[in-house]
N, C-alpha and C positions, 0 to 999 in steps of 0.2 A: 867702689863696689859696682858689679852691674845691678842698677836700679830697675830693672825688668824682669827677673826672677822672683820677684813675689818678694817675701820678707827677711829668704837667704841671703846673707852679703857673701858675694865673692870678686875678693880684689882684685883688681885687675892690673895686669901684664905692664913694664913702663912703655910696653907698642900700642897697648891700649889704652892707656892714656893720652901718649903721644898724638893718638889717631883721635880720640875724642878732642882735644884740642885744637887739631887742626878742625872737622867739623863744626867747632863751636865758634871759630873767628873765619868763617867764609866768608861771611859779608862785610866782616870791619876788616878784615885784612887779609886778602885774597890770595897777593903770591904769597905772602906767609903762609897760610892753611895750605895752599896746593903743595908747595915746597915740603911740608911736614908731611903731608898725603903721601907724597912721590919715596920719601921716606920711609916709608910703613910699608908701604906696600914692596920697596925693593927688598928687605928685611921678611913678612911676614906668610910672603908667598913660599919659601922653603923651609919657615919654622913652624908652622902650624896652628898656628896665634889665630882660629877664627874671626873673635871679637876684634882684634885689630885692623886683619886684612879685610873685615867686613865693614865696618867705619872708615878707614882709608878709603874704600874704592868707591862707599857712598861718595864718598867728599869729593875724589877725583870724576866721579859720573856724573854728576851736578856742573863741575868745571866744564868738563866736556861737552856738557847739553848746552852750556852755553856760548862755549867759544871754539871748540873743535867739533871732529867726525861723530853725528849723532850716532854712529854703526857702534863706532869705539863707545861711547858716552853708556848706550844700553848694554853689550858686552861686560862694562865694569859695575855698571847697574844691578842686571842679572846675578855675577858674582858674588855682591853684597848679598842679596836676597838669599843666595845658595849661604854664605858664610854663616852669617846671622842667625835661618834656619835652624844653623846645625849647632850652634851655639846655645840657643834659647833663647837669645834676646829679643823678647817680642819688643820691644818699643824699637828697636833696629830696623826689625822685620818689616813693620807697620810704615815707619819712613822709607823703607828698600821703594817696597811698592807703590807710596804714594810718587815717589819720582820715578819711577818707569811708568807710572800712569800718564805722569806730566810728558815722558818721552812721547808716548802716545798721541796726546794731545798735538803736539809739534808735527808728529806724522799725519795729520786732519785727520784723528782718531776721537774727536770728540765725545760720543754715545757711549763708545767703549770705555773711554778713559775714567769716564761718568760712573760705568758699570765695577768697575776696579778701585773708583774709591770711596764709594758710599757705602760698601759693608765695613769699611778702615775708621770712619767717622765715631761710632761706639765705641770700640775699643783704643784708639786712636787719643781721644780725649782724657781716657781713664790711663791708659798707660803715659803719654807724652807731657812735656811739659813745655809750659811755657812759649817761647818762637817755636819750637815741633811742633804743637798743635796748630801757633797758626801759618804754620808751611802746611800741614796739610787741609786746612781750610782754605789757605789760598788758592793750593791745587783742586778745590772744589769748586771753588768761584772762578778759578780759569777757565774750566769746561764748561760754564753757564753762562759765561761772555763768551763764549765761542759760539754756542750754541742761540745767540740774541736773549738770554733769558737773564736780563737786567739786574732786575728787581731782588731775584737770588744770587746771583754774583756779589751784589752791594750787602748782602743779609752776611754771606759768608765773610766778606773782606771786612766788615765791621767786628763780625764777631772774633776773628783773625785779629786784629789791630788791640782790640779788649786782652786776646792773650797775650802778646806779647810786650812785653818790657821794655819799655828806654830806658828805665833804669840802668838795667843789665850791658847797654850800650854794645849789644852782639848786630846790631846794623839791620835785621829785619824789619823792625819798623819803619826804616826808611824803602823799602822795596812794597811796601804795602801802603803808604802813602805815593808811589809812585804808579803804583798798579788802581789805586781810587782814580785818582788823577787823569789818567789815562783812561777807565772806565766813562768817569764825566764828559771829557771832553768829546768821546764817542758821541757821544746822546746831543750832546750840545750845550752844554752846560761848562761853558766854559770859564766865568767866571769863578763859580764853586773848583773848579778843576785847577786855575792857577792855583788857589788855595791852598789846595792839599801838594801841587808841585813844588811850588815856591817854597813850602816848611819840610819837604824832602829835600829838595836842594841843601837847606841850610841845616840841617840834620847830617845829611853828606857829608860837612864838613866834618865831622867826629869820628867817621871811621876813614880807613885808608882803600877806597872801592870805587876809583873813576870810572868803574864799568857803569854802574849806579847810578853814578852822576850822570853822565851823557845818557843815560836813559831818560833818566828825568829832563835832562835840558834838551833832548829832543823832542819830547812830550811837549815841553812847554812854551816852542817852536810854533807845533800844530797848533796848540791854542791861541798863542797871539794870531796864526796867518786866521782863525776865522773871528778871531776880533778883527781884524784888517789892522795889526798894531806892527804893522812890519818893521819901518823903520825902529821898534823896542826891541823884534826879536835878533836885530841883526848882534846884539851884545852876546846871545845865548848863541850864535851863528858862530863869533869871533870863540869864544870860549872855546866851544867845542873844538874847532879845527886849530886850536893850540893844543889842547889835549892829547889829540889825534898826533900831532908834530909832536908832541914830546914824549909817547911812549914808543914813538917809532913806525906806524903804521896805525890802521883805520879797524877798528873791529867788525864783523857782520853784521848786518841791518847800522849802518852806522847814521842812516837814516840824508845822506846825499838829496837825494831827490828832495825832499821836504825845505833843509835849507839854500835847496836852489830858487824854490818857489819861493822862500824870503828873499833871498837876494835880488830876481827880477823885481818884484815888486815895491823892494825900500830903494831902489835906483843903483845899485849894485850891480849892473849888468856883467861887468868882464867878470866879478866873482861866480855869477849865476852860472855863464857860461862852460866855468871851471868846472862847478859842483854840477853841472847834468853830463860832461865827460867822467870825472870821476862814478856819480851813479851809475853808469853804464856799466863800467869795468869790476866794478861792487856788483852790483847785482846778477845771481847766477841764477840757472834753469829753474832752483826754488825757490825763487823770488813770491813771495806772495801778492794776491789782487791788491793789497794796500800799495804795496810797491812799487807794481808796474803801475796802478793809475795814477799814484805822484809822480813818477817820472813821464808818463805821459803828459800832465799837467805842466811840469817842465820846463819839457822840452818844447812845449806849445809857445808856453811863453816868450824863448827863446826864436823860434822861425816869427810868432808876430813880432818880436823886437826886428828882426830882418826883413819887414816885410810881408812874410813869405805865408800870406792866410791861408790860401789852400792845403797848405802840407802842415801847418798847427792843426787847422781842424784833421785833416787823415791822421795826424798821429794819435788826437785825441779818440778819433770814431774807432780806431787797432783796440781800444782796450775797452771797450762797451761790452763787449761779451762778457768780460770778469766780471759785472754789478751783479749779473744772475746765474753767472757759472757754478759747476758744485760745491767749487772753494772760496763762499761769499766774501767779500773784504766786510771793513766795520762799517757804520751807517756815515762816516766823515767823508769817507774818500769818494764814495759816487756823487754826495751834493756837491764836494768841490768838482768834479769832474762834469757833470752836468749845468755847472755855473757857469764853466769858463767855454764850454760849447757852447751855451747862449750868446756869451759873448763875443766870440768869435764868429759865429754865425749873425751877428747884429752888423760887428765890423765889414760884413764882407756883401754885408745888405740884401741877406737871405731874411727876410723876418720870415713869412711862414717857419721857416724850420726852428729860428730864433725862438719864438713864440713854442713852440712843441718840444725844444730843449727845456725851457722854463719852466712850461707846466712839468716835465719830470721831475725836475729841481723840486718843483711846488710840491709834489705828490710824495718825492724819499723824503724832505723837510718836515713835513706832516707826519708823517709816519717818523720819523726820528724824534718830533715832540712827541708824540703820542710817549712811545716808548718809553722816554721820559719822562714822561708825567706820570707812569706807572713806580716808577724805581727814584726821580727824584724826594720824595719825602721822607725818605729813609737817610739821604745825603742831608735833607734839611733839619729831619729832627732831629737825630741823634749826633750830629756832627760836633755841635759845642758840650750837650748833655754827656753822652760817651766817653769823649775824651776829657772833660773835664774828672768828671770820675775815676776814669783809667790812671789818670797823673794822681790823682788822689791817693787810688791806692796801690799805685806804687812806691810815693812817699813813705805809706804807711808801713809798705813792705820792708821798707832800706831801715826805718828804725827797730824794725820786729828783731833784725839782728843784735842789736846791741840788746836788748832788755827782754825779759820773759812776760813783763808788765806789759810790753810795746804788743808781742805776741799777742795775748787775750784783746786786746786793743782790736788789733787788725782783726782777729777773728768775726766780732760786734761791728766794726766798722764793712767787713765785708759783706756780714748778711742784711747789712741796710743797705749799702752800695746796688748789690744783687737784689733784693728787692726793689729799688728805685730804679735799675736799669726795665728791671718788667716793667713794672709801672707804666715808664717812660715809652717803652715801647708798644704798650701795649693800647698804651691811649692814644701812640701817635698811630696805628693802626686803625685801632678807632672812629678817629677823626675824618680820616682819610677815606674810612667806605661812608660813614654817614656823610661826607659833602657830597660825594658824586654816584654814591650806591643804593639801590633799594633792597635795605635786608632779604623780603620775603621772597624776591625773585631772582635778585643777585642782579638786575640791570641797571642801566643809569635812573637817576631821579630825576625828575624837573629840575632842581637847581639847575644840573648838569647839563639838559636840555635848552634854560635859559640862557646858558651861558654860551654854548657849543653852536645853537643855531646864527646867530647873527653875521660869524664869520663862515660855516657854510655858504650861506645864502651870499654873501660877497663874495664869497672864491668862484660859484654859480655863476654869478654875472658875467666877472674877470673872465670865464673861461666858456661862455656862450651857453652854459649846458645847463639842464635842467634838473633843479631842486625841487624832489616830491615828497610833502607830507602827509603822513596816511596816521586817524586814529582810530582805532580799534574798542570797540566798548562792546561788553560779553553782554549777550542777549540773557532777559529772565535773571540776572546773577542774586538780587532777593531773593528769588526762589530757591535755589542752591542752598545760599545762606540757612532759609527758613526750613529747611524740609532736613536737610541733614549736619547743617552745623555750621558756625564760622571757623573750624579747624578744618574741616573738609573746604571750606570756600578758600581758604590759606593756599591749600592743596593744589584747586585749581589754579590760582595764580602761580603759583612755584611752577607747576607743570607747563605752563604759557610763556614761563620764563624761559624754561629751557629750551622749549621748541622753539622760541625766536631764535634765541644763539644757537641750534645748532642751523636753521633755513638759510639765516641772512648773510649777505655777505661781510667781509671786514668792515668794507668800508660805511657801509648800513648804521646807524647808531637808534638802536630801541632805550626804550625809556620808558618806565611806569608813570604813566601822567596824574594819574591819581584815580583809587577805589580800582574799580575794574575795568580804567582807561588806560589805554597804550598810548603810545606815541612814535609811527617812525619816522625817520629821516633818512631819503633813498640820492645819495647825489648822484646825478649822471645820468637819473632817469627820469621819464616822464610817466604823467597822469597812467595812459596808457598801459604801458609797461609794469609800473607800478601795481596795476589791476589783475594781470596776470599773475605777479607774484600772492601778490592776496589771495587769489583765487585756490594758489595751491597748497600754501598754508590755510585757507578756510577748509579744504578739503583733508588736512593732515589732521586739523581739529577734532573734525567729527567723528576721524576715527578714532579719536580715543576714549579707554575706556575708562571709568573709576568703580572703584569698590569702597564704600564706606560701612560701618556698621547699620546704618539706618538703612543702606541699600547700596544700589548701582547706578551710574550715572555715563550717558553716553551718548553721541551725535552730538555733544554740547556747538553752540552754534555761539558766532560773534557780528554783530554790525561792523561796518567802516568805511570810513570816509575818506576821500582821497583829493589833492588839489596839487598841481606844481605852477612852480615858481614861472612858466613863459604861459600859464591862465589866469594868475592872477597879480594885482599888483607887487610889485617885486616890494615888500616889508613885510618882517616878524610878524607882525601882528596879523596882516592881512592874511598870510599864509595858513596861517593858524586859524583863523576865525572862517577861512575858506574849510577847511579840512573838520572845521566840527559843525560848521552848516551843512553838509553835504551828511555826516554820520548821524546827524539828528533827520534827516530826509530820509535815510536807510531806516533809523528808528521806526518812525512814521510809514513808511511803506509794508512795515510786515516781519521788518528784522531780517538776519539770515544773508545779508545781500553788501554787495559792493556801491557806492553811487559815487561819480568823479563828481567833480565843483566843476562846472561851465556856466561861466559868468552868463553866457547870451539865456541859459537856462533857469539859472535862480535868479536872474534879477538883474538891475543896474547895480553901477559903482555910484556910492554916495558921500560925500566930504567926512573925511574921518575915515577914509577906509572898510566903512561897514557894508554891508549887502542887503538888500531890498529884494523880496517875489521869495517864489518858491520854488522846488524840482519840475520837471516835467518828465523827465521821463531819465532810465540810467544813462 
């Protein structure tokens, strides 16, 4: 029947069967399905068979996206969409679209793509089943990894992973373990990412889809080269390029450049050599920044094997414009790329430049944890929880066939399942803002603070620059409290909240230090500097106004303190105890006011790090 028409059964056609069959073994058995596709569709284009020729050309548009003319691939795409249309099969329709979304995406149509499958999401879930829903949850979470937004990529692909079946053994599961995998090891998390590669891999083995597989085993390439586990990846190296030989040729992105970089490095040279002549002749005009900057890497590797440092570093410096070009690569390839320019520039006894590659290193690394740290605990909580459950109740699924008893079973079994996935998710959500979040203002908390500075203040040193902490404590805020409420005093804080994030820079980290104390942390600036900024958030302060029921509140005014790290002695503590000396001076002088910490002004230094005398003047 088509299952898309509501509650009408109308059977369908044996082209439309034919055609649904080959869509349903795309991933376990690929020339199979394409072969049935090519089938249908040479048949249903002059019999008028919508539903067939509409599922057919999905199936062949998908092929196409992957391994031939994307022109061709949307052409049979579009088709589908028009067929389906005209058929009524919305659960057709809904998939048409979600994969010309995904065409999109290929064209660096991210935003748009985004725009084309979020209104599919509702109705998508209600109509589709099973791996359909999470092909088009996948296709959500692809545009939010393109787009760097982690956290919801990981949300989608889990919940993608939840629908679909191994039971059912149609191979999606394994492209959604490979697509986790690939996510993690972006971020850096590379260990978690063999994880989910290595049980795709071996998942792989159950359907008939070497495309698949060399996806995976080139994924899992990238991961061992930033373990530095070369000589393990050269087994996934050899794999691959048997693969490659025995289907007869090399498919697109077959990912050359990557295992050239394993091969210089596990001592592989004349291999190496091979695999950056082959990338070259692989990779065309749409090569993406991933691409060219691993063959940049390379090929580097390769002129330092010869010698030749000057033309390793210019090959490597041709491809610096791609890290911030419009077409960004992932967060992997510029730290390898900025790695092996330190290094290269060490070899050739450039340190200034050495030292200035590094700190970039240091600065995309940072920012790639960071990232992480926002989207890892989603990979960490749910990872055993989720899928433990998902096997569950799939089990329970495969006996609901045999018995009607089993049925009612799984029913109870699932709305406990579905309640313990909330549960789970919701506490690991939970957890997650109370370690490092303060509800009422949404910034970090001290914990987060505690934790966050100490490796500041040493990247500080490492890097000559100056670490300035400023805290902030609201003038009168008893009074506030007392005169119109502690729901109104809430208020104020929330509203202090948001004007930090929207002033500060990224790199900036505010924090509720406690009650009506801030806390920031400015790297790269000084005391100075840091006073200026103060001064124009004290000035953004006052203009604001409130309205409470008891009244109006306005000009509100704040203290602050301010101290860096080349005025005072360079520790946590000191920095700290500098920065709320100097806001207790502002206190004492009248409020309202900025005061830096200048040791020669408050005082001596005294064993233990404490400070002696008072202000003299700001």
């Amino acid at each position: 029947m088509n299952r898309s028409q509501g509650t009408t059964k109308v059977p369908l056609s044996a082209a439309a069967r034919q055609a649904r069959s080959a869509w349903q073994m795309q991933y376990r058995d690929l020339r199979r399905s394409l072969e049935l596709a090519e089938q249908v569709c040479a048949r249903a284009e002059s019999g008028g068979d919508m539903v067939a020729e509409g599922w057919a050309r999905l199936t062949r548009g998908l092929h196409r996206l992957r391994f031939g003319s994307r022109a061709d691939a949307k052409a049979d795409l579009m088709r589908a969409q028009d067929c389906l249309d005209t058929a009524k099969d919305h659960a057709g329709s809904v998939l048409a679209r979600a994969w010309i979304a995904r065409a999109m995406l290929l064209d660096g149509r991210a935003n748009a793509a985004l725009d084309l499958l979020l209104p599919l999401r509702e109705p998508g879930l209600r109509l589709l089943k099973q791996e359909e829903r999470g092909m088009l949850l996948n296709n959500i979470a692809g545009c939010h990894s393109t787009l760097g937004q982690s956290a919801q990529a990981f949300a989608y692909m889990y919940q993608a992973l939840r629908e679909t079946s191994a039971a059912r053994n149609r191979g999606f599961d394994v492209v959604l373990y490979n697509n986790i995998g690939f996510e993690l090891c972006q971020l850096g998390d590379s260990f978690e990412a063999l994880r989910y590669l290595s049980h795709g891999i071996e998942r792989s083995g159950q359907v008939a889809n070497t495309h698949i597989l060399t996806v995976l085993l080139a994924n899992r390439v990238a991961c061992l080269i930033e373990l530095e586990r070369n000589v393990e990846a050269m087994a996934d190296v050899e794999r691959l390029l048997a693969i490659f030989a025995a289907d007869g040729a090399a498919p697109s992105g077959a990912r050359f450049e990557t295992m050239a970089v394993v091969a210089f490095r596990a001592g592989a040279h004349d291999l190496g050599e091979e695999l950056v002549e082959r990338a070259k002749q692989a990779l065309s005009q749409e090569a993406t920044p991933d691409e060219r900057i691993e063959l940049a890497v390379a090929t580097a590797e390769l002129l330092r094997l010869r010698g030749d440092l000057p033309g390793a570093a210019a090959a490597l410096e041709q491809v610096i414009a791609c890290v911030d070009g419009a077409d960004a690569p992932g967060p992997r390839t510029p730290c390898l790329l900025y790695r092996m320019l330190a290094d290269v520039a060490e070899q050739m006894g450039d340190t200034p430049r050495a030292l200035g590659y590094l700190r970039t290193w240091q600065q995309l690394y940072e920012e790639r944890a960071q990232r992480a740290s926002q989207a890892r605990f989603q990979a960490a909580a749910l990872q055993t929880e989720l899928l433990r459950l998902r096997h569950e109740r799939d089990e329970i699924d495969a006996r609901r066939r045999s018995s009607e008893r089993a049925n009612e079973m799984l029913e109870a079994m699932n709305r406990q399942l579905s309640q313990k996935v909330a549960e789970v998710e919701a506490l690991q959500t939970a957890l997650l803002e109370q370690a490092v979040r303060d509800f009422l203002t949404g910034l970090f908390n001290r914990r987060y603070l505690n934790e966050v500075l100490p490796s500041m203040l040493a990247l500080a040193e490492r890097n000559g620059e100056p670490l300035t902490v400023a805290i902030i404590d609201f003038d009168h805020f008893k009074a506030v409290n007392d005169e119109h409420g502690h729901a109104a005093g809430d208020t104020v804080l929330a509203e202090f909240g948001v004007l930090l994030s929207e002033r500060l820079r990224k790199s900036d980290v505010a924090c509720r230090y406690g009650g009506e104390e801030f806390c920031l942390l400015m790297p790269g600036t000084d005391a100075a500097a840091a006073r200026r900024k103060l001064a124009s958030l004290q000035e953004a302060w006052r203009a604001k106004a409130f309205d409470f029921d008891s009244g109006s509140l306005s000009g509100y005014t704040f203290s602050a303190g301010v101290a860096d790290s080349h005025l005072v002695p360079q520790s946590v503590a000191a920095l700290l105890r500098a920065a709320d000396t100097a806001v207790l001076d502002a206190k004492r002088r009248g409020r309202d006011r900025i005061v830096i910490f200048d040791i020669d002004r408050f005082g001596r230094r005294v064993e233990g790090g404490s400070f002696l005398g008072t202000v003299a003047g700001e």
